[in-house]
N, C-alpha and C positions, 0 to 999 in steps of 0.2 A: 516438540516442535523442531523440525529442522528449516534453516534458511539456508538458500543455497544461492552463494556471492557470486557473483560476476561482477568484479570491479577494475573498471577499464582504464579508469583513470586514477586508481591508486587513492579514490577520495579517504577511503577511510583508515590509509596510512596517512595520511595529512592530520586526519582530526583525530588523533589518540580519543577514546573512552564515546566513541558516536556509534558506535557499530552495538555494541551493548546497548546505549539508550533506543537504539530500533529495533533491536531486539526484546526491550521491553514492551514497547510500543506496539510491537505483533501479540507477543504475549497478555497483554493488558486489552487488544483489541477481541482476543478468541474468548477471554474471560468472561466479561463485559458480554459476548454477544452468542454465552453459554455453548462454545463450541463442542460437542461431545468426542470429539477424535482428536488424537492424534493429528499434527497436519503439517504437510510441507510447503514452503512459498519460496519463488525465485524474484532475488533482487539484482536488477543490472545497474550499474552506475554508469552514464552516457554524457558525452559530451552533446552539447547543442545541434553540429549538422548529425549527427547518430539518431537524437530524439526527433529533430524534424525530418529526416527521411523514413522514422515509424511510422509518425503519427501521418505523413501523406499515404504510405503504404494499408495502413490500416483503417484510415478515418477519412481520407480524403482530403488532409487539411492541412496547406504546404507552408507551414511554421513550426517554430519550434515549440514544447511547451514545458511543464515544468516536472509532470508526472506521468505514466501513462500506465491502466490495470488492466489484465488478460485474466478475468474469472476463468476458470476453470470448471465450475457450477451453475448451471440456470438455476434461477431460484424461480419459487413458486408465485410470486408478485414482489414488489420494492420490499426489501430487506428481510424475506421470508424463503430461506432455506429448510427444504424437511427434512429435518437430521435423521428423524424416526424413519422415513422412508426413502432415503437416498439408497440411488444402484449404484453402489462403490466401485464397481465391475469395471467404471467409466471415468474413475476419480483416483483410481487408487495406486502407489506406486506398491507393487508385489514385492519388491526387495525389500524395502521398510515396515509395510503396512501400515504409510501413514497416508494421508485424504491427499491430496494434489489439489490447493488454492488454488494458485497462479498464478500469474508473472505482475512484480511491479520491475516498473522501468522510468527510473528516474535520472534527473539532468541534473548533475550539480551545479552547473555554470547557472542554470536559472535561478536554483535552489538561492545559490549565494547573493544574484542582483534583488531577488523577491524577500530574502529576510532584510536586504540594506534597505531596501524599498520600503517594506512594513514599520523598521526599526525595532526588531528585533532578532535575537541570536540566529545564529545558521545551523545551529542545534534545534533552537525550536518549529525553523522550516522546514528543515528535513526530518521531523519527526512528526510535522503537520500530516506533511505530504505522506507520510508514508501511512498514520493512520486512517489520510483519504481514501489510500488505495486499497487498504484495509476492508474498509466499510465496501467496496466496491464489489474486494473479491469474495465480500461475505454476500453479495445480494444487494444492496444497495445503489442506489442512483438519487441523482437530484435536477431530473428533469423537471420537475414543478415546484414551484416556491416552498411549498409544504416538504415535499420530500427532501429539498435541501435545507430548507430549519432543523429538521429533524438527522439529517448528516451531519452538518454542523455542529448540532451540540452533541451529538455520539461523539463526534472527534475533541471537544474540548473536553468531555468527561476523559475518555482518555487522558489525555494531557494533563490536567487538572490532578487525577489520580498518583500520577507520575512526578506532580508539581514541576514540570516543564510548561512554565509561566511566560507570556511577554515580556 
């Protein structure tokens, strides 16, 4: 698995030993959700007006927010990728030969008010968020109550695994 950083705002020279636990956190998510390849994900770390001129560019939605995922992969319905029949032709980086996820794009400025908010760590926010986006760029959503129970506890299994607790 390669992660490929973009970090804008030097977060993860701030937080010695965070960059590793997101890195687990990728890795724990492709496990967990029997990835068979190889695979590459981009992580940007953005300041607040950065994330909200994304998310209006992309989504329409002129706020800031806390996360934001670019699958790379349709999946075949909520959280159903066919590994066995994926055209890699359209996923795949030729120089590595590993799958092409796709992009998370996170805000630490949120990150940091949303764990004081929750009360807990800014470790275990940005490890939240990151295996939200996870789940996202594997095929998941949580447009309906159901499909967000069922993100929800993928993501604390994660966590859980990792014992990156409240």
């Amino acid at each position: 698995m390669t992660v490929y950083l973009e970090d804008e705002q030097q977060f993860f020279e701030k937080h010695l030993g965070l960059l590793e636990k997101v890195e687990a956190v990728i890795n724990q998510c492709l496990d967990q959700e029997e990835v068979p390849y190889e695979v590459e994900v981009s992580l940007t770390i953005v300041d607040k007006a950065e994330i909200q001129e994304i998310n209006l560019e992309h989504r329409q939605i002129d706020r800031p927010t806390d996360v934001l995922s670019f699958p790379q992969i349709d999946p075949e319905c909520i959280g159903k990728i066919n590994w066995d029949n994926l055209d890699t032709s359209s996923c795949v980086n030729y120089d590595t030969e590993e799958i092409i996820l796709g992009d998370i794009i996170l805000c630490d400025e949120i990150a940091a008010l949303q764990a004081e908010e929750y009360g807990h760590s800014l470790e275990r926010e940005v490890c939240f968020l990151v295996a939200h986006s996870m789940l996202h760029l594997l095929g998941y959503d949580h447009m309906t109550e159901d499909d967000e129970k069922n993100m929800r506890q993928k993501q604390e299994n994660v966590l859980q695994c990792l014992a990156i607790l409240r």
